[in-house]
N, C-alpha and C positions, 0 to 999 in steps of 0.2 A: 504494500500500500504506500510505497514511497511515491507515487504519483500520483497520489488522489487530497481529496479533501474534504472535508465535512460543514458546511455555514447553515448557519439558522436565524430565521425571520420570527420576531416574535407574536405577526398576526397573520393574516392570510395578506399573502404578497400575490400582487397579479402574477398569471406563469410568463408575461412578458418579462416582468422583471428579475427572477429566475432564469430564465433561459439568458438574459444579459452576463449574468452573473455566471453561467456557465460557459458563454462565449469567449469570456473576456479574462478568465482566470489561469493563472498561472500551470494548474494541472492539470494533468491529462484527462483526471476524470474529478468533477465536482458537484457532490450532492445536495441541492439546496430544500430544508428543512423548512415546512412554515408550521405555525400554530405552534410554536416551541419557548421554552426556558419560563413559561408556570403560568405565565401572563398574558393575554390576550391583547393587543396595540388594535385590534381591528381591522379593516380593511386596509389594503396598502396599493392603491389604485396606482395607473399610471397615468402620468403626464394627460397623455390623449384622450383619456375616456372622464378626463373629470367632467371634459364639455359634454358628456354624452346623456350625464342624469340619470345612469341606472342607481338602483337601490343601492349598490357598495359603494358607488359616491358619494350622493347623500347620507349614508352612516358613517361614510370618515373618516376619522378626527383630526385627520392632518391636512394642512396644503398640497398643492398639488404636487409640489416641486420633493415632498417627502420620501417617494420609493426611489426617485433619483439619488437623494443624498444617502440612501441607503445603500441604494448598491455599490456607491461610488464608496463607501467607508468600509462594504463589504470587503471590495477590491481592493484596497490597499491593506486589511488586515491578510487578504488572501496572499499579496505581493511580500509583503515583512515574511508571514510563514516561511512562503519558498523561498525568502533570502538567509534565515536565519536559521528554519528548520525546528 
């Protein structure tokens, strides 16, 4: 398993932002986790669909720009990993 990785989303992350998160990571294989570590953060919409008004937009709780800053912070703990190991 030297080339894989484990992250975890603490609500439900749209699978767009999940599959970013697997495009764009350092290993060759990385499993992105939602609904994890005890606490539920809600829905974690992306950018695009916040204009759209489905029901997981309107529930929430963050700005739009949230599952971006997510991923983006995913990827650098995922980057430190594979530098530091």
């Amino acid at each position: 398993m030297d080339d894989a990785a484990l992250t975890s989303f603490p609500g439900e992350v749209f699978v767009e932002l999940g599959l970013e998160v697997k495009r764009r990571s350092p290993f060759r294989k990385t499993l992105v986790v939602g609904l994890a570590n005890g606490r539920s953060a809600g829905y974690l919409p992306t950018r695009e669909t916040y204009y759209e008004g489905d029901y997981e937009v309107v529930a929430a709780k963050y700005s739009e720009e949230a599952g971006e800053v997510l991923v983006e912070e995913t990827l650098e703990q995922l980057e430190r990993l594979a530098r530091e190991g």
